[in-house]
N, C-alpha and C positions, 0 to 999 in steps of 0.2 A: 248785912248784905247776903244775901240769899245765892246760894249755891249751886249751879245746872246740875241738873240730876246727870250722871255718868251712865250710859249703855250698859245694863248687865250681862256681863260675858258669858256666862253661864245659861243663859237662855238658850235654848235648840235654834231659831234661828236666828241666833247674834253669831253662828256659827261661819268664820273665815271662809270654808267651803261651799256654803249659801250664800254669799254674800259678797264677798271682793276675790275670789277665787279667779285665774283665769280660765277655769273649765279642764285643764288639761291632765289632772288626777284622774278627772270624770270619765275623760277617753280613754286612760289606758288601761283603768280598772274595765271600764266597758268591753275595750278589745281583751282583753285577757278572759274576760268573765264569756266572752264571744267566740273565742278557741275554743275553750273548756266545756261548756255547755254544745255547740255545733260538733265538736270530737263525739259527747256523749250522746248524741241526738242518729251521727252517723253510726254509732255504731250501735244503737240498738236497732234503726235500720237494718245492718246488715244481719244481723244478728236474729230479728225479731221479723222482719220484714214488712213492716209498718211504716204506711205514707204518711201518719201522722209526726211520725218520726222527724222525718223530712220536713215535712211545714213546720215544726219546730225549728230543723238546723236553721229555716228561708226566714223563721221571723226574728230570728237571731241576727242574723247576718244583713237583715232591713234595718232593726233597731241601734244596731252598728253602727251601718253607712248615715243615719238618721242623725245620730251623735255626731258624726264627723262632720257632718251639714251645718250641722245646729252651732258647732265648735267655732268654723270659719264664716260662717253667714252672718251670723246673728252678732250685733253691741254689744261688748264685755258689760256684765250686770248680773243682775237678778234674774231675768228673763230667759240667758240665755242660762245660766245654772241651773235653772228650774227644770227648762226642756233636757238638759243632759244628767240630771235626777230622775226626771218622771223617766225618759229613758230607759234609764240604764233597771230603776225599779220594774218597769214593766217587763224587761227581759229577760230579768231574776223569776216574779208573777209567772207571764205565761208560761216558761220554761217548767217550770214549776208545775202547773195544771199539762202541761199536755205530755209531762212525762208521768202525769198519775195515770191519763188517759191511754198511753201506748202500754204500759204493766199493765191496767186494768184488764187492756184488752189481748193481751198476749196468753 
C-alpha cells in the first residue's frame, strides 16, 4: 500500500505565513516598519531638505494604506499574502533606494 507523499515543511513556501496565515503579522510589521522608515524619511527632510525625502515618507504611508486594503478586501489565501508580502517587500526596496538617492544627493 503506497503512502501519500507528506508536504515538506521545510520548503520556503510551505511556510504558515505564505500560506494559511491571516495576514495580520503582515500589517503590523508593515505599520511599524511604516513609522520607522516615514520618521526617518521626515527627518532627513528636515534636516537635508529633500523632496525626495518626502516622496519617500508618501510611498511609505501608500504601501501601508495598500496593506490595510489588501488585509480587509481581499479572501483569506494565497493571494491576499502574497499582495501583503510584495507590499510590505516593496516598502523595505524603495525605502531603500530613495534614501541612497537623498545621501547621494545631500
Amino acid at each position: 500500500m503506497a503512502d501519500t507523499p507528506q508536504p515538506d515543511p521545510t520548503r520556503v513556501r510551505a511556510q504558515p505565513q505564505l500560506t494559511t496565515a491571516s495576514g495580520t503579522v503582515w500589517v503590523v510589521m508593515g505599520l511599524i516598519t511604516s513609522v520607522l522608515v516615514g520618521g526617518m524619511f521626515v527627518a532627513l527632510w528636515a534636516r537635508l531638505d529633500s523632496s525626495v525625502a518626502l516622496v519617500g515618507a508618501a510611498i511609505a504611508a501608500a504601501l501601508t494604506l495598500g496593506m490595510l486594503v489588501a488585509r480587509f478586501a481581499v479572501r483569506p489565501g494565497r493571494l491576499r499574502l502574497a499582495l501583503l508580502a510584495a507590499a510590505f517587500l516593496t516598502m523595505i526596496a524603495s525605502s531603500l533606494v530613495l534614501v541612497l538617492a537623498v545621501t547621494a544627493g545631500a
